[in-house]
C-alpha positions as CSV (number, residue, x, y, z in Angstrom):
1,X,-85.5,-71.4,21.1
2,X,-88.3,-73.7,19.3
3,X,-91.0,-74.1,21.2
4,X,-90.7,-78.2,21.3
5,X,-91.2,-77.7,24.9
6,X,-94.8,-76.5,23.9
7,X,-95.8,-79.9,22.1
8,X,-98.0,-82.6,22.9
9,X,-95.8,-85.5,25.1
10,X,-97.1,-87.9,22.6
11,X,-95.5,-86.2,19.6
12,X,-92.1,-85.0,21.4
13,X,-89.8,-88.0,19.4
14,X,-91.8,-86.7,16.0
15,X,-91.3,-83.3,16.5
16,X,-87.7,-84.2,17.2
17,X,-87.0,-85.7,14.0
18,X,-88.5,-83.3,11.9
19,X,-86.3,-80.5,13.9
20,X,-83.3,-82.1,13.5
21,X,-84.7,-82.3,9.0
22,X,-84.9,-79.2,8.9
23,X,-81.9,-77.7,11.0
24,X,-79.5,-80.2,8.2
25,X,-81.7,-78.9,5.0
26,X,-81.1,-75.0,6.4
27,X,-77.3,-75.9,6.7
28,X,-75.1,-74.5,9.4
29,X,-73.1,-76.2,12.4
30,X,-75.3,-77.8,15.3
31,X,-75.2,-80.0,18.3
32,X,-77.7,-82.9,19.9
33,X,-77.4,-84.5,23.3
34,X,-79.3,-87.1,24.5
35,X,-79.7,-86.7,28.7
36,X,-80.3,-90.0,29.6
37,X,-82.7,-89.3,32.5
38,X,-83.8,-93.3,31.7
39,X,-81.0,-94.3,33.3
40,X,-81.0,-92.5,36.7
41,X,-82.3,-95.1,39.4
42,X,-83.5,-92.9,42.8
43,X,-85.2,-90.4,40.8
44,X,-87.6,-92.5,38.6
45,X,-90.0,-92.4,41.6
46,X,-89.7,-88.4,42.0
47,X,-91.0,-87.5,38.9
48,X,-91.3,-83.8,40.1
49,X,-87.2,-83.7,40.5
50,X,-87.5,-84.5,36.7
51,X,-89.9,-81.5,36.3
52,X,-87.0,-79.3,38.3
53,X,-84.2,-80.4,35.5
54,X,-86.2,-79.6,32.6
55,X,-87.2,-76.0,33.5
56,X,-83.3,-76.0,34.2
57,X,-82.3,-76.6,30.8
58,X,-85.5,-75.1,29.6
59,X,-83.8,-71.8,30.8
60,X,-80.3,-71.8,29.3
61,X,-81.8,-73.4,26.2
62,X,-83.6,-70.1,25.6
63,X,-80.5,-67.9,26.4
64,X,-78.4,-69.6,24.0
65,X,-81.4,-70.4,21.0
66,X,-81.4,-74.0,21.3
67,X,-84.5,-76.5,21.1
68,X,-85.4,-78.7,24.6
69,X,-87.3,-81.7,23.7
70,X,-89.2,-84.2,26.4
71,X,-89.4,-87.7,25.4
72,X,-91.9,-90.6,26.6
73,X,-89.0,-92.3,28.8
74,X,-87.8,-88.9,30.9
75,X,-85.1,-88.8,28.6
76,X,-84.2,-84.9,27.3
77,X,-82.8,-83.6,23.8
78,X,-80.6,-80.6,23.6
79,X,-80.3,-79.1,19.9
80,X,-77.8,-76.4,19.6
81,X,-75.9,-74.0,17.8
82,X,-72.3,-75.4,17.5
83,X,-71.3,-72.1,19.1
84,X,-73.4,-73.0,22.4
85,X,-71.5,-76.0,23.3
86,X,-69.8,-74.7,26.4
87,X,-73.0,-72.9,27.8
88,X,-74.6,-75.9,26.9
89,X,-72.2,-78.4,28.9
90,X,-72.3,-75.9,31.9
91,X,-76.2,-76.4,32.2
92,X,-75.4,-79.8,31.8
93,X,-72.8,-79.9,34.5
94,X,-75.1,-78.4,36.7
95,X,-77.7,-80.9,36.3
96,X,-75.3,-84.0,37.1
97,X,-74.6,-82.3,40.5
98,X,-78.1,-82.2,41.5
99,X,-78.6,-85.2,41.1
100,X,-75.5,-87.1,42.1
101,X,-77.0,-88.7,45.0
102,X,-78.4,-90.9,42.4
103,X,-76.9,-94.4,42.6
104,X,-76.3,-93.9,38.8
105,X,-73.3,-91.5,39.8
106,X,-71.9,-93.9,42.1
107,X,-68.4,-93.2,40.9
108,X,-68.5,-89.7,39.7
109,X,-70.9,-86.5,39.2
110,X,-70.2,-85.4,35.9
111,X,-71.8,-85.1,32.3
112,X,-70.2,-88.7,31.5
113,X,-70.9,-90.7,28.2
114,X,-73.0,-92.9,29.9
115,X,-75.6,-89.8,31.1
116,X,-75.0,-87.4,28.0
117,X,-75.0,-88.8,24.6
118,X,-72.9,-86.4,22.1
119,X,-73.9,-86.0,17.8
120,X,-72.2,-83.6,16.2
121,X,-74.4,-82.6,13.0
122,X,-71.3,-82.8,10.5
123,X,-70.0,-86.4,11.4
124,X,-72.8,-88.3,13.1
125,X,-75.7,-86.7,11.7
126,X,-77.4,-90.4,10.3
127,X,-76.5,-92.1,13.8
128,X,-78.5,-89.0,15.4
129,X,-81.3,-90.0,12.8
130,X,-81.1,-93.6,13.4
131,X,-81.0,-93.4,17.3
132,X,-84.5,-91.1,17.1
133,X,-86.3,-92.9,14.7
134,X,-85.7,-95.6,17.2
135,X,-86.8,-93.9,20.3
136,X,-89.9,-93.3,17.6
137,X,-90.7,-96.7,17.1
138,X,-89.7,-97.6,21.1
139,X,-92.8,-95.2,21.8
140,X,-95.0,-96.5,19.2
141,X,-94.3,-99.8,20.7
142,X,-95.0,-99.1,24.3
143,X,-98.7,-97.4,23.0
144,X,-99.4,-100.3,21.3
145,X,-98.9,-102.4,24.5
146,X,-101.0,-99.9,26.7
147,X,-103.7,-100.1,24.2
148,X,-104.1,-103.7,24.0
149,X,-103.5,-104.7,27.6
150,X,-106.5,-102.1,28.4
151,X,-103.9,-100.3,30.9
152,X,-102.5,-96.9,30.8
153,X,-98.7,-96.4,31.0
154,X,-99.6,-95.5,34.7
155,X,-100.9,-98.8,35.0
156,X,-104.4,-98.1,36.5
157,X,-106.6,-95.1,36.8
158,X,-105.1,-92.9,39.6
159,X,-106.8,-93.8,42.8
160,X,-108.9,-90.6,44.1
161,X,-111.4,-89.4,46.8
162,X,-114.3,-90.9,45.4
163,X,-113.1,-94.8,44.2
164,X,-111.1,-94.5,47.5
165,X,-114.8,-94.7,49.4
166,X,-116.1,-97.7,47.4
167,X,-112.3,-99.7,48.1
168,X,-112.7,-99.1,52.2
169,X,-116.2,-100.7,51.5
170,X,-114.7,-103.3,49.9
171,X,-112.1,-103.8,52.4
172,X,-114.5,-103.7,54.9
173,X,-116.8,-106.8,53.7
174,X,-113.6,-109.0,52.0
175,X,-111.8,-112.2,53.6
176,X,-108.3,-110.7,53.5
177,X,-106.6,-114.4,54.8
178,X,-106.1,-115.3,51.0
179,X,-104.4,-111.9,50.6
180,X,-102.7,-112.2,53.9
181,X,-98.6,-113.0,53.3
182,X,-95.8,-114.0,55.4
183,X,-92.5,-113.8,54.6
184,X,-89.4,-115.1,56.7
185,X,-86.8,-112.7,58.4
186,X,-83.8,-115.3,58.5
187,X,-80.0,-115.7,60.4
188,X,-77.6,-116.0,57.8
189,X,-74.7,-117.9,59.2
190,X,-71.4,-118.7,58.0
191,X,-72.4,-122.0,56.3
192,X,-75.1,-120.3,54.3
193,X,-77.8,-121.7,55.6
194,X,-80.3,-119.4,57.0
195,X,-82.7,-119.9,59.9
196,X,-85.7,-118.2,60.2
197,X,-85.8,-115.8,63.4
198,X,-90.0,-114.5,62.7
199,X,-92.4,-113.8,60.1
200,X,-93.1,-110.8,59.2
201,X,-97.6,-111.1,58.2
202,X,-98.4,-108.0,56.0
203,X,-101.5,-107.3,53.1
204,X,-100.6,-108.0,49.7
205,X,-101.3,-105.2,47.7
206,X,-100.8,-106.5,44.4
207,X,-103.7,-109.5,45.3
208,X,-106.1,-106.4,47.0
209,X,-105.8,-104.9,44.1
210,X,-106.1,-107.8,41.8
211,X,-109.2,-109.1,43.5
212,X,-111.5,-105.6,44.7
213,X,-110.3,-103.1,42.3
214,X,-107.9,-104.3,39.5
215,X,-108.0,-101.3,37.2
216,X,-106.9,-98.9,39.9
217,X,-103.4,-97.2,41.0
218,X,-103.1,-97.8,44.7
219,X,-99.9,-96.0,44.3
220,X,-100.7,-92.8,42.6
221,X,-100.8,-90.8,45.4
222,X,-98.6,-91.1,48.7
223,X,-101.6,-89.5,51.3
224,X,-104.5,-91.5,49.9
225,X,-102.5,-94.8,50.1
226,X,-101.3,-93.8,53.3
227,X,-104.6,-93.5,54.3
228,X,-105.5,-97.1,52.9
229,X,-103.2,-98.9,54.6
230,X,-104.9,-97.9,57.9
231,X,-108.1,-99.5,57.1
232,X,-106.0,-102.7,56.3
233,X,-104.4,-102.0,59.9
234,X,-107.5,-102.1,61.1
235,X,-108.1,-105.6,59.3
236,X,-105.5,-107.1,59.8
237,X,-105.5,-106.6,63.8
238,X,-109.2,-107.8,63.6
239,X,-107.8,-111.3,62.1
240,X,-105.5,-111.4,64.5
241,X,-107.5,-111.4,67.0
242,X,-109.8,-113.8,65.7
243,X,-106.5,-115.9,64.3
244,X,-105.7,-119.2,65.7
245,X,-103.0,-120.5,63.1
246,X,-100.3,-121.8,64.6
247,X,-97.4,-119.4,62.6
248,X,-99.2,-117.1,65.0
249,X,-98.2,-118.8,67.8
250,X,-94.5,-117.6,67.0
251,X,-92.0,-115.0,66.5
252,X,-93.5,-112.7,63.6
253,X,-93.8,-108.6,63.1
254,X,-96.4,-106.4,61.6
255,X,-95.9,-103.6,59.7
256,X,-98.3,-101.2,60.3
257,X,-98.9,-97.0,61.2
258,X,-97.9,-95.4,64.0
259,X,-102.3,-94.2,64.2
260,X,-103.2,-97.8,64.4
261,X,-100.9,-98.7,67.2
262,X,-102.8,-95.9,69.1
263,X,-106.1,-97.2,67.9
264,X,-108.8,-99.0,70.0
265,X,-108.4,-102.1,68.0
266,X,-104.8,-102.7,68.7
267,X,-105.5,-102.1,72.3
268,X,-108.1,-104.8,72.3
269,X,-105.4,-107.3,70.1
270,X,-103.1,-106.2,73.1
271,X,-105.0,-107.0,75.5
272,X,-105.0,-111.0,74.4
273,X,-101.3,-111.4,74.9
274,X,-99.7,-112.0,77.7
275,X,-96.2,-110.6,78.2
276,X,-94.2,-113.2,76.6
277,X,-95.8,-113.2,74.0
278,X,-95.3,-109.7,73.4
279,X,-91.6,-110.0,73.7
280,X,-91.7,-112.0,70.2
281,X,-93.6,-109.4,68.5
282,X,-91.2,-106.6,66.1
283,X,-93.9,-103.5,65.4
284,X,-92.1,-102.0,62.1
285,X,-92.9,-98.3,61.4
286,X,-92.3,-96.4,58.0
287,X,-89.6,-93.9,58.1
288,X,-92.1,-91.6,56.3
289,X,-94.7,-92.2,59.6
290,X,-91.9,-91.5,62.0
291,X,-90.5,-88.4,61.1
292,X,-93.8,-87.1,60.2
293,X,-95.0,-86.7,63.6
294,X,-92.0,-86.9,66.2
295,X,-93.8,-86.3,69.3
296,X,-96.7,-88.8,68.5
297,X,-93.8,-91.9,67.6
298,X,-91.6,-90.7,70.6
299,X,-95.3,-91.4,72.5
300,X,-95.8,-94.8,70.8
301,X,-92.4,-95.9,71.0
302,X,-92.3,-95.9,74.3
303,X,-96.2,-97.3,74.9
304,X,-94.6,-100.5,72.8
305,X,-91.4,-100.5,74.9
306,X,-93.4,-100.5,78.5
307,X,-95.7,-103.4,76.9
308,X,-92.6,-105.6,75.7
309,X,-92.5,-104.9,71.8
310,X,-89.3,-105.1,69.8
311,X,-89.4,-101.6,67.3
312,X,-88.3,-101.9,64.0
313,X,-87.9,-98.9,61.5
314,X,-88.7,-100.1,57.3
315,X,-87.8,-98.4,54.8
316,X,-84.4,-97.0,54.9
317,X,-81.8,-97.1,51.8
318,X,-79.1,-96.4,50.8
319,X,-79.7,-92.3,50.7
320,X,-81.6,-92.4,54.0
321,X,-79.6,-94.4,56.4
322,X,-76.4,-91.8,57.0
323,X,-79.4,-89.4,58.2
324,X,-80.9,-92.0,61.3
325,X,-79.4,-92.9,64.4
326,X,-81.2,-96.2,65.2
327,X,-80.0,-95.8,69.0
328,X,-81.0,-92.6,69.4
329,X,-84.5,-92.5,67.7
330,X,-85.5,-96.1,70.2
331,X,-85.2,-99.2,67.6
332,X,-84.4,-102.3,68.3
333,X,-84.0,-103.1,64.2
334,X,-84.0,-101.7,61.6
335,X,-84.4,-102.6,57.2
336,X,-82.4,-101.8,54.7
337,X,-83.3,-102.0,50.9
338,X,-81.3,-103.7,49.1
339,X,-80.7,-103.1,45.2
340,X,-78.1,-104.1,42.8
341,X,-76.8,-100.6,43.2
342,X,-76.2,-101.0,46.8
343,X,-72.9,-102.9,46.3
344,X,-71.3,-99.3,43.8
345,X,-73.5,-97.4,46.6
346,X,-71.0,-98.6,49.6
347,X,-67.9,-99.1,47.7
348,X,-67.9,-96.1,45.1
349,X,-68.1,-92.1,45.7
350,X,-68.9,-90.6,49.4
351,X,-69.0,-94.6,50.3
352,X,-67.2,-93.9,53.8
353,X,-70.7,-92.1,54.9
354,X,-72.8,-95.3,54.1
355,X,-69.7,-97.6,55.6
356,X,-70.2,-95.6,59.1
357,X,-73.7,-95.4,59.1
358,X,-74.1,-99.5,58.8
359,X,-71.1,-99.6,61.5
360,X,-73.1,-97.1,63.8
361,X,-76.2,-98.5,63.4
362,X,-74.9,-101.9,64.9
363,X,-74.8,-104.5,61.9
364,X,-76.1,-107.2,63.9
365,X,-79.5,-104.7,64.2
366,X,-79.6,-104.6,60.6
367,X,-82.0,-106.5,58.3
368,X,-80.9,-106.6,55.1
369,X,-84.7,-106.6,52.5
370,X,-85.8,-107.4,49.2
371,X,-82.8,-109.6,48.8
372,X,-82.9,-111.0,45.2
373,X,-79.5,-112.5,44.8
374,X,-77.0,-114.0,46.6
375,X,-75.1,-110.6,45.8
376,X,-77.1,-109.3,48.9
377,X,-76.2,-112.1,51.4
378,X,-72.6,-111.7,50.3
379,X,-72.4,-107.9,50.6
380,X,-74.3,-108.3,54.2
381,X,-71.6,-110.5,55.4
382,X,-68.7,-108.1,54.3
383,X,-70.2,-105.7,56.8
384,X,-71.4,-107.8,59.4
385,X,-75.0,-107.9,58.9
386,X,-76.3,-111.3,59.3
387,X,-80.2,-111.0,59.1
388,X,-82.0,-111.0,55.7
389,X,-85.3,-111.0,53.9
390,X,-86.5,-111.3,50.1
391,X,-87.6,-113.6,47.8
392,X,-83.9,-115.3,47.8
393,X,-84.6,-116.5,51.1
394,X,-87.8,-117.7,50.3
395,X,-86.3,-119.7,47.6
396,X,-83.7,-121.2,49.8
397,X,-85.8,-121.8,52.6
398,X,-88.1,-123.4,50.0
399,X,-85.8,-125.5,48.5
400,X,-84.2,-126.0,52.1
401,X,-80.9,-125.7,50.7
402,X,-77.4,-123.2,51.3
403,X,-76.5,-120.1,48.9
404,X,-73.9,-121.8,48.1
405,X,-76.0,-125.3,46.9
406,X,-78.4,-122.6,44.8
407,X,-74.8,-120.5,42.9
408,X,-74.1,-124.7,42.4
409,X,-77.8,-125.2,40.9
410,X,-77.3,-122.3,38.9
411,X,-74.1,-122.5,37.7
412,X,-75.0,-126.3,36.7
413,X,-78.6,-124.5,34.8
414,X,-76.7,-122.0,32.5
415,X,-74.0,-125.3,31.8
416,X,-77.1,-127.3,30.7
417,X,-78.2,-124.2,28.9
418,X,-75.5,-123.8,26.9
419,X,-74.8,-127.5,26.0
420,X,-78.1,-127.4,24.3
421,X,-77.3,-124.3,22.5
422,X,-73.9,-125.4,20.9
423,X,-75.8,-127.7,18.5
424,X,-78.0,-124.9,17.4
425,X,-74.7,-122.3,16.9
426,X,-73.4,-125.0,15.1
427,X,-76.4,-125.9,13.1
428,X,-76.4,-122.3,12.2
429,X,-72.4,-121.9,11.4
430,X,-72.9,-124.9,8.9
């Protein structure tokens, strides 16, 4: 085996073209596949699973003297001996079931086209060439951008022990209303016209960062961020308190850690309401916050129960869901994410898992989030959920019109469009 896996990440996609040079000047019968690892939807976020499948291939590349290379965008290249094809396709086998809970497999596990990208040396040797020395220039591209925007590909320095200090100072002295959001949690009727039920108030990250510490990652590592988001707790209950705007006066939810529902300061925030008031607030927990400490959400959940909260669990998807029992764990709601995917995720392969998880869970207790389309208010209805969040509610609400009015605005938009391309087409035909 070369040792490509031994390079520089930067110079992987070079490294890869001269390979592939030399192998065709030597002469002989090879083999490339691209793995497409880009493509893969779940795992983009679990960068370590990545790490997992390339010491997998890394291993049966050796037995069988072929060359693993990394690129810049997760994608892998497999270079073989023609002879190693079937070892090679069995690694690769392998790999697609571990991770064909990805939504990317929706209808089937296996080494498909889409996922693994065949060039035989003999036939399709100057496609190979042509699809590198594009994945080359991709990279070069996507440097260049870093470099002038002033930003790593990371986008931000990762946040750590010491910068973390100096942002809870800044925290601590900032006027977080102007970062402060609400966003509506609407009914979803049959006439498509939705009707906001609360708000849910919750810290923009995006303008924290923006405004106390813009070159910074706030998402590079899970505990430290975890640990921010109780200072902004903290805040946030403070300006609650304080708070006399009148969307307060309403239904709305916070989304906050199960540590600052046990703190002092959301005793005190308590303490203001009276008991009807209470019965309009949702409390929404992270999954990751729940199952982290059972006995110390078991204890909350109950504390919120006694004084007339409505529980909510964020967070779950598609993967997650068929693994809660929203009865038995104490919610009153609970969020689903949707994605594009999420319509292949319930209708493609092991589908009948997802489709009894949404019935068990009640649909009607069911808030369907981050809905960007009307895709997602359509799918919802197929399966009874009626409740929805995202910025296509935001739009509608905004615009105070039905889904169906904004598929008509659309549909009327891309007609305009492409009466005022024809003339162009035909200017260009002529």
């Amino acid at each position: 085996m070369s040792s490509a896996s031994s390079q520089q990440p930067s110079m992987q996609e070079q490294a890869l073209l001269n390979h592939l040079k030399r192998l065709e000047r030597a002469g002989g019968s090879h083999l490339a596949v691209q793995v497409h690892l880009s493509k893969l939807i779940t795992f983009q976020r679990l960068p370590e699973c990545f790490d997992v499948v390339r010491t997998m291939l890394a291993r049966e590349s050796k037995k069988v003297d072929a060359s693993l290379f990394g690129l810049f965008n997760n994608d892998l290249f497999v270079v073989c001996p023609r002879d190693a094809q079937t070892n090679v396709e069995g690694a690769l086998a392998r790999v697609s079931h571990v991770l064909g809970i990805d939504p990317f497999f929706v209808n089937g596990g296996e080494a498909t086209p889409d996922f693994c990208s065949y060039f035989d040396f003999d036939s399709q040797f100057a496609v190979l060439i042509e699809r590198v020395e594009s994945l080359i220039q991709a990279r070069s591209e996507r440097d260049r951008l870093a470099r002038t925007s002033g930003k790593a590909a990371g986008d931000g320095k990762p946040l750590d022990l010491s910068n973390l200090a100096t942002l809870e100072k800044s925290i601590a002295q900032a006027d977080l209303s102007a970062m402060t959001s609400r966003q509506a949690i609407c009914e979803v009727g049959d006439d498509g016209r939705p009707a906001p039920l609360f708000y849910e108030l919750f810290t923009s990250i995006g303008a924290l960062r923006e405004t106390l510490m813009p070159d910074q990652n706030f998402f590079s590592d899970r505990w430290l961020f975890q640990y921010l988001t109780t200072k902004l707790d903290q805040r946030m209950l403070a300006w609650l308190t304080k708070n006399d705007d009148a969307t307060l006066k309403h239904s709305f939810s916070l989304n906050i850690n199960i540590s600052s529902v046990l703190s002092q300061r959301f005793l005190d925030f308590d303490a203001l309401l009276d008991k009807t008031r209470r019965n309009t607030i949702v409390i929404e927990l992270q999954k990751m916050d729940v199952f982290a400490d059972i006995a110390r959400y078991l204890f909350a959940r109950e504390f919120l129960l006694d004084r007339g909260y409505r529980v909510c669990l964020d967070g779950l998807t598609a993967l997650s869901l068929p693994f809660v029992e929203r009865q038995k764990l104490g919610f009153d709601l609970i969020k689903l994410h949707w994605t594009p995917q999420l319509r292949q995720q319930i209708e493609g392969k092991d589908s009948e898992r997802l489709r009894e998880a949404i019935a068990a869970s009640n649909p009607r207790r069911i808030i369907m989030m981050r809905c960007e389309s009307d895709d997602a208010l359509e799918l919802g209805h197929e399966h009874g959920i009626s409740l929805f969040q995202g910025h296509f509610l935001d739009h509608l609400l905004a615009e105070k019109i039905t889904r169906e009015e904004a598929a008509e605005r659309l549909s009327a938009a891309l007609a305009r469009h492409r009466r005022t391309a024809m003339p162009q087409q035909s200017a260009v035909s002529s």
